[in-house]
N, C-alpha and C positions, 0 to 999 in steps of 0.2 A: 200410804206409801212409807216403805222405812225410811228409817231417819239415818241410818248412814249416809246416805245423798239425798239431798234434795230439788225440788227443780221452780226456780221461779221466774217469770215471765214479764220481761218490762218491754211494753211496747212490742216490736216485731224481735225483741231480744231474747231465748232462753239461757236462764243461769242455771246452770248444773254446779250445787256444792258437797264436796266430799269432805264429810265430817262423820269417824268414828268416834272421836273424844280421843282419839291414840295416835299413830300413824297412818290414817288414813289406807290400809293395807286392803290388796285385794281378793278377798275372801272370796269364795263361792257367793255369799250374799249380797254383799257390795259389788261382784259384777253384775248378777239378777236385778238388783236396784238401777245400777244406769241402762242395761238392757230395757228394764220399762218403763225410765226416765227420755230414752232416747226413740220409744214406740210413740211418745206422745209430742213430738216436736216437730214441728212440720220441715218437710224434705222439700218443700216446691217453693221455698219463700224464709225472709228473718235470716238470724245467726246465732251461733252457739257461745257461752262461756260455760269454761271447766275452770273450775277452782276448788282452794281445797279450804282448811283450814288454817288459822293464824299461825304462822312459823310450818304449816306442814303441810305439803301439798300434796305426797304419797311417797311411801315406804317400798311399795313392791308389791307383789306376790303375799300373800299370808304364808311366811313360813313356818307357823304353828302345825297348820295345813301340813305342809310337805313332809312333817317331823312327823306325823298322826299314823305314817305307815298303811292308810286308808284308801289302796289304791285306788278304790273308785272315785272318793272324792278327789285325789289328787288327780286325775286323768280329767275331770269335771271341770274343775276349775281350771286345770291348764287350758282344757279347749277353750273355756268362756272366754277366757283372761284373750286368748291367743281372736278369737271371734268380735271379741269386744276393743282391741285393735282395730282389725280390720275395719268393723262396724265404723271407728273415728277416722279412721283414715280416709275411707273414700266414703266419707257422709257427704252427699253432695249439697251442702251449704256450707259456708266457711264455719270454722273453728275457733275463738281465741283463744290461749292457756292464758290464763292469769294464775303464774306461778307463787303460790301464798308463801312457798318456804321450801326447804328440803325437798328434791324430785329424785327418788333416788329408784335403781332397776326396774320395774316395770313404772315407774312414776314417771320415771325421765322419755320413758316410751311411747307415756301416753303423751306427754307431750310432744315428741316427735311427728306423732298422729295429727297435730292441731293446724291449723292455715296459719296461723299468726300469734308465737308466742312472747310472752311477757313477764318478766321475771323484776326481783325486788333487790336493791341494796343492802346487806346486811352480811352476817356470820352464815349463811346458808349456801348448798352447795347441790349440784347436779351432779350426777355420777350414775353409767352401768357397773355397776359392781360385781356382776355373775363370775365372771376368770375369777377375779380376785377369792369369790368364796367358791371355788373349786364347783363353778356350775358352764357348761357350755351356753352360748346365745343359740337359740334354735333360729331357724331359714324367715320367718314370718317375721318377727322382730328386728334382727338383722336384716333385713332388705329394708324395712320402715326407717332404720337409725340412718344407715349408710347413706340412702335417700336426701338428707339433712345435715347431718355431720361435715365439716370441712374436709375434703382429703387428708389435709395434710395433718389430721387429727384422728382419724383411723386408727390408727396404732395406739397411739395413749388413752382415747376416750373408748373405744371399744375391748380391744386386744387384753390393755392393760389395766383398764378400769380406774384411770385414774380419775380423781376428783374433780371438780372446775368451779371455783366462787362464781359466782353471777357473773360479775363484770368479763369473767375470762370464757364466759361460757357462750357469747356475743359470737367473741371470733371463731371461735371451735364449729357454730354453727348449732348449736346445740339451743339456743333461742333467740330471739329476734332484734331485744329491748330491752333495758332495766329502767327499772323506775324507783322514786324512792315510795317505802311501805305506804303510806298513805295516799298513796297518789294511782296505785297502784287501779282499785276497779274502776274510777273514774275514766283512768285512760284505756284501762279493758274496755268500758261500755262505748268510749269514742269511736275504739278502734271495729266493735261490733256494729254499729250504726253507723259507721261508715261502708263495711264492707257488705252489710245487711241488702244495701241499695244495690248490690248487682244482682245483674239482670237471670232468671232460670228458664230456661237450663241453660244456659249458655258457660256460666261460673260451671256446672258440674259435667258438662261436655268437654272444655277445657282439663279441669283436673284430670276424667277420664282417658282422656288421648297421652296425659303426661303420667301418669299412674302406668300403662297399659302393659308395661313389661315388667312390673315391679308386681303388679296382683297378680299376674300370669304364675310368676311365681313362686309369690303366697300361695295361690288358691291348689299350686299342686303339692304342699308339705303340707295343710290343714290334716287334721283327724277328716276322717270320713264316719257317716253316720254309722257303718258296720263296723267299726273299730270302738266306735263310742254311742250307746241309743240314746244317749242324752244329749246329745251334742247338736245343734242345729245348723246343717253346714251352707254357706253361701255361694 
């Protein structure tokens, strides 16, 4: 398995950690990794942690990527990126983020995707930033944030991209809990092995009935496989 993610198993808990040595950014290959990071976790039973690495939890999108002029890859990776949402979104086992650090445009996404996020004390900061660098929020994303997001935070956290320290990112709705750094996976794994114990399907029946008009309309802006033969649609 590469080593941009990896996946390790305590008890009914899977830990998924995103570590390029960089910003943690989401490449074509770093989506393919959680893709068969997330083929191998059980969907009927347990809970999930995403986390990243120390001070960085995810950067985004690889916009190396987007600069490459490569449209095939770029069309590739956006579907994954856009699939491998979905994929966290409506994983029918809970989720926790254990946010390491910096969650910035598709990083702050994916933690929107999570059942139960958890962020840290310090210089670090949450933020969609796409407006600001002159990029639209597509329909698949934007229905996951909005979902999550405070209303009355709409406008700044989305629209205008502004930034949110941890502690301000509580009320935006933007995560759940701060914690201080060290303290942080410990009370990830509490909160896993808490929520682990609920009952299936019952936990992904629930989500499903609240999801229902929100995937509706994700699943009709997704890439379709004639648009994309690489693309695996859901």
């Amino acid at each position: 398995m590469s080593e941009l993610a990896t996946l390790e198993k305590k008890g009914e808990v899977s830990i998924i950690t995103l570590n390029d040595g960089k910003a943690n950014v989401f490449s074509h290959p770093m989506l393919e990794t959680i893709q068969n990071i997330l083929a191998d976790i059980p969907k009927d039973k347990g809970s999930v942690i995403i986390t990243g690495r120390d001070g960085m939890f995810s950067g985004g999108f690889d916009l190396k990527t987007f600069s490459s002029g490569d449209v095939d890859l770029i069309k590739n990776m956006s579907a994954l990126g856009f699939k491998t949402l979905f994929d966290l979104y409506t994983f029918p086992r809970p989720i926790i983020a254990a946010i390491s650090g910096h969650a910035v445009a598709l990083g702050i996404f994916v933690v929107c995707c999570c059942d139960y996020r958890i962020g840290i004390n310090g210089e670090f900061v949450v933020q969609a930033n796409e407006v600001r660098n002159n990029m639209d929020i597509p329909t698949p994303i934007m229905e996951i944030a909005a979902s999550r997001v405070d209303k009355q935070h709409i406008y700044r956290a989305l629209f205008h991209g502004d930034p949110y320290k941890m502690t301000d990112a509580v009320s935006a709705g933007w995560i759940d809990e701060v914690v201080n750094h060290e303290d942080l996976m410990k009370r990830a794994m509490e909160k896993a092995e808490d929520l682990a114990t609920l009952g299936h399907p019952m936990y992904q029946k629930t989500k499903e009935v609240f999801q229902a008009s929100i995937v509706e309309k994700i699943k009709a802006t997704l890439p379709k496989p004639s648009d994309n033969p690489n693309f695996v649609s859901v």
